[in-house]
C-alpha positions in Angstrom: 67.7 -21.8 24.1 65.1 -19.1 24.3 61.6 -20.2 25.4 58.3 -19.2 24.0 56.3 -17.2 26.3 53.6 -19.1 27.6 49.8 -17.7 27.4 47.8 -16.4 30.1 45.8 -19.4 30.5 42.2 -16.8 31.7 43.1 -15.0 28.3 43.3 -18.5 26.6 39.6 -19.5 28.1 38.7 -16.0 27.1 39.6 -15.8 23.4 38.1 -19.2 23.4 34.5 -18.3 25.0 34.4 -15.2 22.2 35.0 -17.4 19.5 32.5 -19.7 20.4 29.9 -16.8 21.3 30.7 -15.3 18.0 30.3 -18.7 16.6 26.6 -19.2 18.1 25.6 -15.6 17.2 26.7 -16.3 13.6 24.4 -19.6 13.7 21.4 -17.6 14.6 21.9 -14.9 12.0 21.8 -17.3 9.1 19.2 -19.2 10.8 16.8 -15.7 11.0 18.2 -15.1 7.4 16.5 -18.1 6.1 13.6 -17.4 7.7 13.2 -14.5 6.9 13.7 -15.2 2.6 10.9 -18.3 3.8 8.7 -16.1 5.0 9.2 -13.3 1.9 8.5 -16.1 -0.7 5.2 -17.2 1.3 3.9 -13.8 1.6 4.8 -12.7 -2.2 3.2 -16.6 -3.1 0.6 -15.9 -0.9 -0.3 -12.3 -2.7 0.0 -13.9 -6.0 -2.7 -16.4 -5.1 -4.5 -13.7 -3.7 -4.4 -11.5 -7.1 -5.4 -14.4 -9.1 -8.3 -15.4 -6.8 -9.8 -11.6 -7.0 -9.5 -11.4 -11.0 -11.3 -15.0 -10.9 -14.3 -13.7 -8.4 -14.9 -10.4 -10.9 -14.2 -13.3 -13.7 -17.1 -15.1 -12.2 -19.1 -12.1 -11.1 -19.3 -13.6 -7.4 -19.5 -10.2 -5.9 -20.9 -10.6 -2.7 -17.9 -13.1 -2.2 -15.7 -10.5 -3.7 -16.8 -7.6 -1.3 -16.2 -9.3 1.7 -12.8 -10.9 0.6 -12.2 -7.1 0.5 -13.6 -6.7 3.6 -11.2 -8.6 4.8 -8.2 -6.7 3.2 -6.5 -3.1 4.2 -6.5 -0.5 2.2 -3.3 -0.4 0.9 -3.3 -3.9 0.2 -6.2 -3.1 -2.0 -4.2 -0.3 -3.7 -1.6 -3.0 -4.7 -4.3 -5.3 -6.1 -6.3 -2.4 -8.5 -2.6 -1.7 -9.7 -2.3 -5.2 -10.7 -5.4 -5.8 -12.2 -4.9 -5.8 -16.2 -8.6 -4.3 -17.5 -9.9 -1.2 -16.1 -13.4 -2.9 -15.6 -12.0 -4.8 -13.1 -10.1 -2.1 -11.3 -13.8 -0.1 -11.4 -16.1 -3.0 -10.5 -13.2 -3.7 -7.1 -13.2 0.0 -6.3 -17.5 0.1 -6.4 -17.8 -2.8 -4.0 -15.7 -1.0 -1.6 -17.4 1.1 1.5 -17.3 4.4 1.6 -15.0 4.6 4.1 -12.4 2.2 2.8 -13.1 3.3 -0.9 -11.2 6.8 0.5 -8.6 5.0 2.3 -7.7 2.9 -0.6 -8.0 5.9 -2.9 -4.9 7.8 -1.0 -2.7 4.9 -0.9 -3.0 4.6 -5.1 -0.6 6.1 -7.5 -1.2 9.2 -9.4 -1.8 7.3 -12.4 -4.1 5.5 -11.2 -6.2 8.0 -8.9 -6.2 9.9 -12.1 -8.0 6.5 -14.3 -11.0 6.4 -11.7 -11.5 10.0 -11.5 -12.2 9.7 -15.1 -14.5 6.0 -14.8 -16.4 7.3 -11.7 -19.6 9.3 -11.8 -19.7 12.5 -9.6 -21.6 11.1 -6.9 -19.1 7.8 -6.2 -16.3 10.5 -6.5 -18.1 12.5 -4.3 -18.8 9.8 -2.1 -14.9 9.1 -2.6 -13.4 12.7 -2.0 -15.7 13.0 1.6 -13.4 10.6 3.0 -9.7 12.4 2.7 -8.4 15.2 4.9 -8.3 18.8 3.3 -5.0 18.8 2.7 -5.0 15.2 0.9 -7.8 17.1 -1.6 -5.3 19.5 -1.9 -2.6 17.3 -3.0 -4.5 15.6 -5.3 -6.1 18.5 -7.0 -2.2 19.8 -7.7 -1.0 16.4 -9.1 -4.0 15.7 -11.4 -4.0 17.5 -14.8 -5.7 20.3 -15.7 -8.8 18.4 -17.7 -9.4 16.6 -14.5 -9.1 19.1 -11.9 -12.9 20.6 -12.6 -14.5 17.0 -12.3 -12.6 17.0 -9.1 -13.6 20.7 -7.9 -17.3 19.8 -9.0 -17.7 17.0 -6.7 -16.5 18.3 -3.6 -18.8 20.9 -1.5 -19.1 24.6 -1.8 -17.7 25.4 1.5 -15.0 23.6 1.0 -14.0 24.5 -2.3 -13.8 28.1 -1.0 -10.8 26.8 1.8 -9.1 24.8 -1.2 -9.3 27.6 -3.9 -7.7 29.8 -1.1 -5.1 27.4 -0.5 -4.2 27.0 -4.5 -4.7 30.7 -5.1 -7.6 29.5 -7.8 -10.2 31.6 -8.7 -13.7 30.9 -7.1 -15.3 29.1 -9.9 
């Protein structure tokens, strides 16, 4: 009779404390997994709610409550919320009760699409006002992504000086 080999019994205890480490590690993946699709459902519920209760405030005209719910917000949070907003009204009265400041923020995270929408719906001075707050090369970019009819609103509104540096850097003429 031939006898089986008997296992290492320290290889025996080894296999066994993988399996058991693998075991535990596999445990707290799925529990991070759920977690995480928890937390992704709250925060998508949680800008839903958000959405809705911005269209209700310029529903309402409460726009003091409005402007410092945005106040509140970052700027490419904002971005998403103008690109949801149905009417264009909307999206205009929002991007108005922004500051300065955060009115140019928000206005490089948007789409082209929409950049190009308030260009049109703003007057020179808030798209002054607008433009002032991006870098150069940001002015630059958006000058050679907007079309053609929208370009001289755009080269109107920014400042002589610096019309001169971006005409050089799109090889336009002067005027």
């Amino acid at each position: 009779m031939s006898e089986e080999p008997r296992e290492n019994p320290k290889l025996k205890m080894d296999k066994m404390m993988i399996y058991q480490k693998m075991r535990k590690s596999s445990l707290l993946i799925f529990w991070y997994v759920i977690f995480l699709i928890h937390f992704l459902f709250k925060w998508i519920r949680g800008k839903e709610m958000e959405i809705e209760e911005i269209k209700e405030l310029v529903a309402n005209k409460k726009f003091t409550t409005l402007k410092r719910k945005l106040e509140e917000m970052n700027s490419a949070d904002i971005s998403e919320l103008l690109d949801e907003l149905e009417d264009k009204e909307s999206v205009i009265i929002v991007f108005r009760l922004l500051q300065k400041e955060k009115a140019g923020e928000t206005f490089s995270h948007m789409e082209s699409d929409m950049r190009e929408k308030l260009i049109q719906d703003l007057t020179d001075a808030e798209l002054k006002n607008v433009l002032d707050e991006l870098f150069m090369d940001d002015t630059v970019d958006l000058i050679e992504e907007m079309p053609s009819n929208i370009v001289p609103k755009i080269l109107k509104a920014i400042p002589h000086e610096d019309r001169k540096v971006i005409n050089e850097l799109l090889k336009y003429p002067e005027d």
